[in-house]
C-alpha positions in Angstrom: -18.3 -3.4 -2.0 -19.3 -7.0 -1.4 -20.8 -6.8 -4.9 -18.1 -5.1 -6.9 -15.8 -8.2 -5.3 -17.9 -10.6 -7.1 -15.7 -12.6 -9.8 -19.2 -12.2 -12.0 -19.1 -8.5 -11.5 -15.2 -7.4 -11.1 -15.3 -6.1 -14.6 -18.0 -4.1 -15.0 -17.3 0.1 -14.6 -18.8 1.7 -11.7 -21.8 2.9 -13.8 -22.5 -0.2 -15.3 -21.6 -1.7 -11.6 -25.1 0.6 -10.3 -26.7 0.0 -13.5 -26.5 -3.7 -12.7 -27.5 -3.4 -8.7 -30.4 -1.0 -9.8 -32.3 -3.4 -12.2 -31.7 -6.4 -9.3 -32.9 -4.3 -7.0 -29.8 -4.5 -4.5 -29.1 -1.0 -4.0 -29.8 2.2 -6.0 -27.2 4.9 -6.0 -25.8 7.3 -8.2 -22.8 6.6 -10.6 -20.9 9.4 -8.4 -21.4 7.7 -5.7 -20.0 4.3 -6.5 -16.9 5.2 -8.2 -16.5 6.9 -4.4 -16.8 4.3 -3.2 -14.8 2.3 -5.4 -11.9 4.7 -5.7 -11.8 4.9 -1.7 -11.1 1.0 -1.6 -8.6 1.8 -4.5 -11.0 -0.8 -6.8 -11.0 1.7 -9.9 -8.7 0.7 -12.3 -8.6 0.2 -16.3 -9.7 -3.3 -17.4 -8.4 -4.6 -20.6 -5.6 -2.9 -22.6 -5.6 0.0 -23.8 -4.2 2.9 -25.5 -4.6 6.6 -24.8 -6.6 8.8 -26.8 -4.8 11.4 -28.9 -7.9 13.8 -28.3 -7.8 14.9 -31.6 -10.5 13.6 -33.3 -13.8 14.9 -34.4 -16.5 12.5 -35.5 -18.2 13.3 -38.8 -21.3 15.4 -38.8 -24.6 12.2 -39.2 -28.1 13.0 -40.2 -30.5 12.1 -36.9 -31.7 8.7 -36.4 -34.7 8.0 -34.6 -35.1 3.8 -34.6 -32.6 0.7 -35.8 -32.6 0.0 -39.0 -32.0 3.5 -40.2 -27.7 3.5 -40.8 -25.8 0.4 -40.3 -22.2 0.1 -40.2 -19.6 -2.5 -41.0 -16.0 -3.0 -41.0 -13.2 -5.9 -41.5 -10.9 -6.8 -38.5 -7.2 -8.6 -38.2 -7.2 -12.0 -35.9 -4.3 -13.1 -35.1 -3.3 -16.7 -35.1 -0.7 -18.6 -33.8 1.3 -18.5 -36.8 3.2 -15.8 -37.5 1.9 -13.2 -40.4 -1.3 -15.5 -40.9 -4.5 -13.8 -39.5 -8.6 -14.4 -39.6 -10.8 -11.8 -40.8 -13.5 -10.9 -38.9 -16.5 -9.4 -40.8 -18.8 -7.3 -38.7 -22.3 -5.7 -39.2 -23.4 -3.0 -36.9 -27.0 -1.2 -36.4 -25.4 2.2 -35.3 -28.9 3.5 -33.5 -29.1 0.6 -31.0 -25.8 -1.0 -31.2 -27.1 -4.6 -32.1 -24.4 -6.8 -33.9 -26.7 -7.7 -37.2 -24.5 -9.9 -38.8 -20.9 -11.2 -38.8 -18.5 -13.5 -40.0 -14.9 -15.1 -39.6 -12.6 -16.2 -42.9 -9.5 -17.1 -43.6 -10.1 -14.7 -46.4 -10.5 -11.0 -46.9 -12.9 -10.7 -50.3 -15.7 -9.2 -51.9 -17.9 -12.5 -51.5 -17.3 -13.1 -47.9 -18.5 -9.7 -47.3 -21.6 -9.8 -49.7 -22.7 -12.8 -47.8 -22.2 -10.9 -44.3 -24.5 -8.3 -46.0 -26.6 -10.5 -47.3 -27.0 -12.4 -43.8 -27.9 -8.5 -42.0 -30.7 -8.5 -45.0 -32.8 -11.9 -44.0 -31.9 -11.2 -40.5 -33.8 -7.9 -40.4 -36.3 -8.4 -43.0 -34.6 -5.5 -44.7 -36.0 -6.6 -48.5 -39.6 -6.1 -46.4 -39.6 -2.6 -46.0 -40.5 0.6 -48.5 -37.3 1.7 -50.7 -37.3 4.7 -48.9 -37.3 3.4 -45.3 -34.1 1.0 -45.8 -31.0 1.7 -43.8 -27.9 3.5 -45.5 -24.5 1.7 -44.9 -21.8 3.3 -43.9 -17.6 1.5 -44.8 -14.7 2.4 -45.3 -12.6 2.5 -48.6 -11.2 -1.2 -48.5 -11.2 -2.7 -52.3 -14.1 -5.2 -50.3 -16.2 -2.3 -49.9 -15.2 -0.7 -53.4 -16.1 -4.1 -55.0 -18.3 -3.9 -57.6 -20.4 -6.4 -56.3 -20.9 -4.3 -53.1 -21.8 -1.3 -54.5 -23.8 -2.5 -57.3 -25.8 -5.0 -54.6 -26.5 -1.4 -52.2 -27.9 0.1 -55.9 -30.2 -2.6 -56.7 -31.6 -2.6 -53.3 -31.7 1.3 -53.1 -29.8 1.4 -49.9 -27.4 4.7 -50.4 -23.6 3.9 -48.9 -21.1 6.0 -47.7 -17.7 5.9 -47.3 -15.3 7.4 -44.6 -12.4 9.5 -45.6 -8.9 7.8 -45.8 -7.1 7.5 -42.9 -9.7 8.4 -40.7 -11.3 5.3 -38.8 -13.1 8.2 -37.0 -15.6 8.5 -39.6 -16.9 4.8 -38.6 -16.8 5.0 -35.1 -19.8 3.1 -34.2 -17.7 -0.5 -35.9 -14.5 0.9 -35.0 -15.2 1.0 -30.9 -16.9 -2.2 -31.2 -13.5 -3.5 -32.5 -11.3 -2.2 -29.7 -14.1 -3.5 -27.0 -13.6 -6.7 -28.5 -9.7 -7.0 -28.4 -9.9 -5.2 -24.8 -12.4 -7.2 -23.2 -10.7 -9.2 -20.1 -11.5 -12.6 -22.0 -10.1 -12.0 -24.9 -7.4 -14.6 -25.9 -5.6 -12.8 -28.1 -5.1 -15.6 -30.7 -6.6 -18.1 -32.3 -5.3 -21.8 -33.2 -8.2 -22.2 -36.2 -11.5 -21.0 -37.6 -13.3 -23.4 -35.5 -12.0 -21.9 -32.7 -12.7 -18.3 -33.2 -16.2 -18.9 -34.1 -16.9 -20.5 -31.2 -15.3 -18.2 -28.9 -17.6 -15.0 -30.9 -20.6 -17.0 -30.8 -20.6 -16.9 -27.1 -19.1 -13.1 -27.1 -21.7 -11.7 -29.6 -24.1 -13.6 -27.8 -23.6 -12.4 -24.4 -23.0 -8.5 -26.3 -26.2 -8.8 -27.6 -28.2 -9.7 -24.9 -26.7 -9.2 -21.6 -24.4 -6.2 -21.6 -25.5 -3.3 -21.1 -23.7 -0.8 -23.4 -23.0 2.7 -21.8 -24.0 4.6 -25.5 -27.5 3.6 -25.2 -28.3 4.2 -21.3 -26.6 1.4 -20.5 -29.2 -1.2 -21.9 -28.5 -4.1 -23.9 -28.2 -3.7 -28.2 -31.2 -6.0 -28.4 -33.8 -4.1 -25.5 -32.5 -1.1 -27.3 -33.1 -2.5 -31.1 -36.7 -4.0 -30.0 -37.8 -0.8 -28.9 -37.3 -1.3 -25.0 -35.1 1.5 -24.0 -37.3 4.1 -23.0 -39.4 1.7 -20.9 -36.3 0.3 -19.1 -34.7 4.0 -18.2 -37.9 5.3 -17.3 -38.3 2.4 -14.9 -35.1 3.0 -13.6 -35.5 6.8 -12.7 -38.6 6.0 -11.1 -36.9 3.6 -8.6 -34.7 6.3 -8.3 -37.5 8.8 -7.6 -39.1 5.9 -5.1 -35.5 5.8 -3.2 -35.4 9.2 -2.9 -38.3 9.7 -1.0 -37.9 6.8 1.1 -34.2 7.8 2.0 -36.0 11.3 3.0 -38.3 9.8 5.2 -36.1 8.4 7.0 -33.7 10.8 7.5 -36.8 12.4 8.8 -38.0 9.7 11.4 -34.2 9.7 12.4 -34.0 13.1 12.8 -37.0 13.3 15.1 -35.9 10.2 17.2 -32.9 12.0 18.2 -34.8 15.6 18.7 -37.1 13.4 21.4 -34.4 11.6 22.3 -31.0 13.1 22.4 -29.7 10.9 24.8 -29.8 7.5 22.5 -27.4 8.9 20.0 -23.7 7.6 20.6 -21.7 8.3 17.0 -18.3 6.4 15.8 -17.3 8.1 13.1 -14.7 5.1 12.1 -17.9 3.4 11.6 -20.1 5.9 9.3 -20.6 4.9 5.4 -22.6 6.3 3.1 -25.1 3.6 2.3 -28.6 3.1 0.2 -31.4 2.3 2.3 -34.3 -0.5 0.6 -37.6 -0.9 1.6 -38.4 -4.2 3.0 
């Protein structure tokens, strides 16, 4: 509770709240557990704004991938400014396997170019040009005239790196971008506007920044893109369940001692039951 108070930590979701307390070694308990917690001290509540699902959708049937690297994604998103009808463009390269922002970009301007360098930047970043022809990520857009552009397409062809397009109308064919998009423009610092390019670009570099490397995304077991990206993911949740597995055994113990003491000595045990919680217990 004391934790979940935090200003640092009042916006994280219950799982990610355990997630958190886990890997500082604070307390371990299970997601179930804290949102009962939570929800008993009326703390669970939506953070950011959003709108409800229609519950219709079906995501598009994907080929398995294994590592990063394999399908990216990317997408073009409205920022509004403080002038009315005049928006920023923000240009937005996803790895879809581990979640990693690759690349993006902010422009006044929503065209071919700006996007071929976005793609471009994704390419040097990951050492894309590097790798077999066959090992190369497909791409999957949308079908805006920037990612119809001749120079798009014919850029994927030269460097034999297939791309696919979504069907009209249906933003759930690009999912991967598209959530990205609404956890930017939901996320409790948002500001909702921007006065200039100078100032959105310094308010992303901090928020990709802190995406990248310190939050701990829920659709990859709730490590961050970049553990998941450099190959640390199984590592850190195997780590994780066998803290869970040391817990375990060390709440059964004792339960056990307790147990006994009060089997030897039944006269020490005086209960309040306005004072019982459930609680995690640490070794010293």
């Amino acid at each position: 509770m004391y934790m979940a108070k935090k200003e640092e930590y009042a916006d994280l979701s219950h799982r990610t709240l355990a997630v958190t307390a886990c890997d500082m070694s604070i307390f371990f308990v299970s997601f179930s557990s804290v949102y009962r917690i939570l929800r008993s001290a009326k703390m669970i509540t939506m953070r950011g704004i959003h709108k409800p699902h229609n519950g219709r959708s079906i995501p598009p049937v994907r080929k398995e991938i294994t590592g990063p690297n394999q399908r990216w994604s990317w997408d073009i998103s409205y920022l509004p400014t403080y002038e009315k009808g005049v928006f920023l463009y923000l240009y937005l390269l996803l790895d879809e396997y581990s979640r990693k922002v690759i690349s993006w970009r902010i422009s006044w301007n929503q065209t071919a170019e700006e996007a071929k360098y976005l793609l471009e930047e994704g390419l040097i970043n990951e050492n894309i040009l590097d790798l077999p022809e066959d090992q190369r990520p497909e791409v999957v857009n949308d079908r805006g005239r920037q990612m119809k552009a001749k120079p798009i397409k014919r850029m994927f062809e030269d460097h034999n790196m297939p791309q696919l397009f979504a069907r009209p109308r249906t933003p759930n064919d690009n999912p991967f971008v598209e959530s990205l998009f609404g956890a930017i423009k939901t996320a409790p610092q948002y500001p909702g506007r921007f006065l200039d390019l100078d100032e959105s670009i310094k308010y992303f570099r901090g928020f990709f920044h802190w995406y990248n490397n310190e939050h701990l995304h829920s659709g990859i077991d709730y490590v961050t893109p970049e553990q998941c990206h450099n190959g640390l993911r199984e590592i850190i949740v195997a780590r994780r369940k066998e803290n869970f597995k040391q817990q375990q055994n060390l709440r059964k113990e004792v339960n056990r001692l307790y147990q006994n003491t009060l089997t030897i000595n039944p006269e020490n045990l005086i209960l309040n039951l306005n004072h019982l919680t459930a609680c995690s217990v640490m070794s010293p």
